[in-house]
N, C-alpha and C positions, 0 to 999 in steps of 0.2 A: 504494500500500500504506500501510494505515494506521498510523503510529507510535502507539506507546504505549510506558507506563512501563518494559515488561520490557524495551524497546529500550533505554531509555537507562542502567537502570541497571548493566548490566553494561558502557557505556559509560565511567559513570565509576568505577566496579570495577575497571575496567582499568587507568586513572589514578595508583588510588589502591595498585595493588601496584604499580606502577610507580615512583609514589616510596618506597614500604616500600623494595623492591627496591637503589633507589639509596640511599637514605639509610643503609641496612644496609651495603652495598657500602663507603661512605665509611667507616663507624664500625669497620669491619674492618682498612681502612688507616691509618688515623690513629690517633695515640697520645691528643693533645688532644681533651676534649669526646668520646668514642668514648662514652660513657654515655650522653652525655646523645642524641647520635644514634640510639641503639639505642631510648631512650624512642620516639623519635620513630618512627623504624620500625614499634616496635609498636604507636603509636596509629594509624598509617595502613593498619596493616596487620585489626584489627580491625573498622572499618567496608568494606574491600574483602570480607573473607569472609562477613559478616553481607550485605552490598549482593548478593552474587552467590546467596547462600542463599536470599536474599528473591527474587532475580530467577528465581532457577529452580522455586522454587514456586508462582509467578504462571504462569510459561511451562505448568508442568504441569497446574496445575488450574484454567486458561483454559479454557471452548471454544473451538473456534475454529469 
């Protein structure tokens, strides 16, 4: 089966809410840096949603 890009990029979609995820998780517990964590959250989490919107438009209006 042939790999292509809609494979992979929900591959690293996946990734990338995975560190949103965590780095959020951390900024909720901690008192220190809990800002500057949450930036970071939401820069990760930005390209995850965009990556997976792109992936599923590719997937839809592929033939196959």
């Amino acid at each position: 089966m042939p790999e292509t890009i809609a494979d992979d990029i929900p591959a690293i979609s996946g990734l990338l809410f995975l560190g949103s995820t965590f780095t959020l998780f951390f900024a909720l517990r901690t008192r220190r840096k809990a800002l500057a964590l949450e930036r970071i959250a939401d820069i990760l989490l930005a390209p995850a949603l965009t990556g997976m919107t792109v992936s599923d438009f590719i997937m839809v209006y592929t033939v196959w």
